[in-house]
C-alpha distance (Angstrom), angle and dihedral (degrees) to the residues before:
residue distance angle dihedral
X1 . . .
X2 3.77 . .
X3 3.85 101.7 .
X4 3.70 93.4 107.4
X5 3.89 104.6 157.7
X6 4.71 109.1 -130.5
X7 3.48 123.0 -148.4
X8 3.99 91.7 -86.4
X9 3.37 88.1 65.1
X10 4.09 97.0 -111.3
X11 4.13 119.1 117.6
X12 3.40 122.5 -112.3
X13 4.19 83.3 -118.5
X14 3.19 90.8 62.1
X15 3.36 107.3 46.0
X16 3.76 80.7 57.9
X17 3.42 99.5 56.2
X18 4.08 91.6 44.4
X19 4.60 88.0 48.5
X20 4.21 80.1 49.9
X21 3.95 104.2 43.0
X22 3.97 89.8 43.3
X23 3.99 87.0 53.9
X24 3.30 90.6 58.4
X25 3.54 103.0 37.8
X26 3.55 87.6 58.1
X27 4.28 90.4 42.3
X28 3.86 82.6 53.2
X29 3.69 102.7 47.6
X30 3.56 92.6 47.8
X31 4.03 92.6 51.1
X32 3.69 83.2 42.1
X33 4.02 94.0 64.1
X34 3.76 89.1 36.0
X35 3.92 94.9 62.6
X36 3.48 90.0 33.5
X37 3.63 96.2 59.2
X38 3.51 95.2 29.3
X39 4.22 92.4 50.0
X40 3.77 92.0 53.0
X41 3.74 98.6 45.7
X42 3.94 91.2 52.4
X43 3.62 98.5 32.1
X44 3.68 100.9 -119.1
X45 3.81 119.9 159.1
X46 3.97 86.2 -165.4
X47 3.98 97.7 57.7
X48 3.42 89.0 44.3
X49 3.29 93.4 61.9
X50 3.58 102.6 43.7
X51 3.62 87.3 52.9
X52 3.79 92.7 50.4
X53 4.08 89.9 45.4
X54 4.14 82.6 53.4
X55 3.51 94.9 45.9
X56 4.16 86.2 53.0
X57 3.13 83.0 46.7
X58 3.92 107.5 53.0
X59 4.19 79.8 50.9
X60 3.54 93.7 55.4
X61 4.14 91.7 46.2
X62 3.72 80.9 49.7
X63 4.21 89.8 52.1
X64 3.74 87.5 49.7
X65 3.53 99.7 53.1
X66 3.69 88.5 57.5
X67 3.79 87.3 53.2
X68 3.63 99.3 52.0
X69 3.87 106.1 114.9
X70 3.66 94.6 12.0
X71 3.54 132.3 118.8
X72 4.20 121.6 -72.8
X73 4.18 86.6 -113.7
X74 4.03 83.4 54.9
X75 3.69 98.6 50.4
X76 4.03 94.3 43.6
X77 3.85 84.3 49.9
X78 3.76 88.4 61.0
X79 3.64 93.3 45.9
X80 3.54 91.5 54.1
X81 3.57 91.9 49.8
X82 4.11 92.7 55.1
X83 4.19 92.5 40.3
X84 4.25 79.1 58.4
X85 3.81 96.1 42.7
X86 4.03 94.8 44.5
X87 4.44 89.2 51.2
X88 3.85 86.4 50.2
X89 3.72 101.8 47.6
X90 4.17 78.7 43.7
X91 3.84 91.1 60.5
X92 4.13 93.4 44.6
X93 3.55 89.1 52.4
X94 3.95 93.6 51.5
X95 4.24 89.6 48.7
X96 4.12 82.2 48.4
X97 4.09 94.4 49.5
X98 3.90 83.7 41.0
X99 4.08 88.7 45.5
X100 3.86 88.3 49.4
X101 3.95 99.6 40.5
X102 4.36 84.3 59.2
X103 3.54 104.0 38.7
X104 3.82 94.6 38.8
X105 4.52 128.3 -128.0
X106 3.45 131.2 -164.1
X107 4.44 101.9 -135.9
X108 3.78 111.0 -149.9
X109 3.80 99.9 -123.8
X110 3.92 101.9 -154.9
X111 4.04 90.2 46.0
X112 3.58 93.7 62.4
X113 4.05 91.6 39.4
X114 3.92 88.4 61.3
X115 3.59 101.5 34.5
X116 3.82 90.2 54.8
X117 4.06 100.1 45.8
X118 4.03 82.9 44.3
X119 3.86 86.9 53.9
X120 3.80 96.3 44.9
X121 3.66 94.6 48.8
X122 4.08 80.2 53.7
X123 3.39 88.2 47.9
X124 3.62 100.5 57.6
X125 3.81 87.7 52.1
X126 4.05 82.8 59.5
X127 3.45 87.4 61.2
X128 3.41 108.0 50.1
X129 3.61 98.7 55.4
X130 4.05 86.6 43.7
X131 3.74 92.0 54.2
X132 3.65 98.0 77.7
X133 4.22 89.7 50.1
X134 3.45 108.5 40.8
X135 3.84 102.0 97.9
X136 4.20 85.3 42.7
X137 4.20 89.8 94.7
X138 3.60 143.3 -41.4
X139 4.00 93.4 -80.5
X140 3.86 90.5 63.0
X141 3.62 87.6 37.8
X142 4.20 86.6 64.2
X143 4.16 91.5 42.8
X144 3.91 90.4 57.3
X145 3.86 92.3 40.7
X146 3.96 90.7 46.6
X147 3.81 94.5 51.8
X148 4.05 94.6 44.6
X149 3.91 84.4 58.6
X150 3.68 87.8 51.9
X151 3.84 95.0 52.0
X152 4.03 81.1 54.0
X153 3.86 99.4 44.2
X154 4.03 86.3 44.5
X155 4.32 95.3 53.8
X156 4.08 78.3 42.7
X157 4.01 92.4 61.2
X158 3.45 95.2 43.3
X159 4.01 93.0 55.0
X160 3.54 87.0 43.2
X161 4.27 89.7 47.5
X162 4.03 89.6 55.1
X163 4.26 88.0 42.1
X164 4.01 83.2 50.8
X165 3.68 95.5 50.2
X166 4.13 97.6 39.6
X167 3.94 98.3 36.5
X168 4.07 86.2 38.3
X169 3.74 86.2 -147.0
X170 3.87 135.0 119.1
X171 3.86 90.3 -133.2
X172 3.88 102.8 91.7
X173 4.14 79.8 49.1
X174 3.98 91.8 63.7
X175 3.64 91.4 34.3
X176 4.08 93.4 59.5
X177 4.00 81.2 38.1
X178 3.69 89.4 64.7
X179 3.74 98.3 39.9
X180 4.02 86.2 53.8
X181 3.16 85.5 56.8
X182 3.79 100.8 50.0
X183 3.49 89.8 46.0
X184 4.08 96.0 54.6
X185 4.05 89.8 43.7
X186 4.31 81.5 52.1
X187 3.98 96.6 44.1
X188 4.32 79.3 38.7
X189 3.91 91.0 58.2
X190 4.02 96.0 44.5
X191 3.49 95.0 52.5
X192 3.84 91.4 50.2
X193 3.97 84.3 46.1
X194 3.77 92.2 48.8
X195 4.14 89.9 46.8
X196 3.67 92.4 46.9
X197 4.09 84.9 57.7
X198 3.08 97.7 51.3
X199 3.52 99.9 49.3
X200 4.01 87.1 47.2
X201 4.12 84.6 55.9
X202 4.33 97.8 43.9
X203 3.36 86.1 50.0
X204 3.94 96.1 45.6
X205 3.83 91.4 47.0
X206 3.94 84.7 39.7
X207 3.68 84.3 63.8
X208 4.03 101.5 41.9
X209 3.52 91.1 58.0
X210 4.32 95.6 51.2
């Protein structure tokens, strides 16, 4: 076991966990303004959402590393508060697809090709560190489940990239927009599921030892 306690009164686990979640909050805030800035300037529904999802995602990383070393209730509280964020961000980015799909854009295929490979190869970088810490509590359980979805939204944008560029039409742009979407509001509902366990079994072991 590695949850040796040092001399400021912080275990050796969790100073783990804390070096690993502030890697990847800083991996995910840079992909974050990336896709962001990236998505806008080439119009493409699907970047934008990957870079909103990251930028939920770098403020979820940010909630967990408050959480590290705190009680079970603390660290479902966080993951409640990132299965909320992720099914709002999911809703803005179906008004934006539906925004788009009235008033019209023209998504630059290749942009959204590179951005997302670049992002994936990011991605699996995520999940390496996370590997080690995902069974360590619910919180960590949400970072490894929000970066899986992002290795799925990522291989989505580039199909939809190469659909742009051969179809030379912004459809397969709102269509990856809306499966973004439906795969934050998914990841959104198991992390509420997996906080509303975990709150069900603190509060069961709460009561064994009384």
């Amino acid at each position: 076991m590695s949850d040796e306690t040092n001399t400021d009164g912080i275990s050796s686990e969790d100073k783990s966990e804390r070096r690993t979640l502030t890697w990847v909050l800083l991996i995910n805030f840079s992909q974050a303004l990336f896709a962001g800035i990236v998505g806008f300037i080439a119009q493409s529904t699907g970047l934008l959402g990957a870079g909103l999802d990251n930028l939920g995602d770098s403020f979820v990383y940010f909630a967990s590393l408050y959480a590290v070393g705190r009680s079970a209730t603390a660290k479902s509280r966080v993951a409640e508060l990132s299965g909320v964020l992720l099914v709002a961000m999911a809703i803005g980015l179906v008004i934006d697809v539906i925004r788009r799909f009235v008033s019209g854009s023209d998504p630059v295929g290749w942009a959204m090709i590179v951005v997302a490979i670049i992002n994936a190869a990011t991605n699996v970088v995520c999940l390496r560190l996370l590997r080690s810490h995902r069974e360590e509590g619910v919180h960590l359980q949400a970072s490894w489940i929000f970066t899986t979805n992002d290795m799925i939204a990522n291989l989505g944008i580039v199909l939809s990239g190469i659909a742009v560029i051969f179809l030379q039409s912004q459809i397969p742009d709102l269509v990856i927009g809306v499966l973004v979407a439906g795969i934050v509001v998914k990841g959104g509902f198991e992390i509420l599921s997996s906080a509303k366990e975990a709150k069900k079994s603190d509060r069961a072991n709460s009561g064994g030892e009384t």
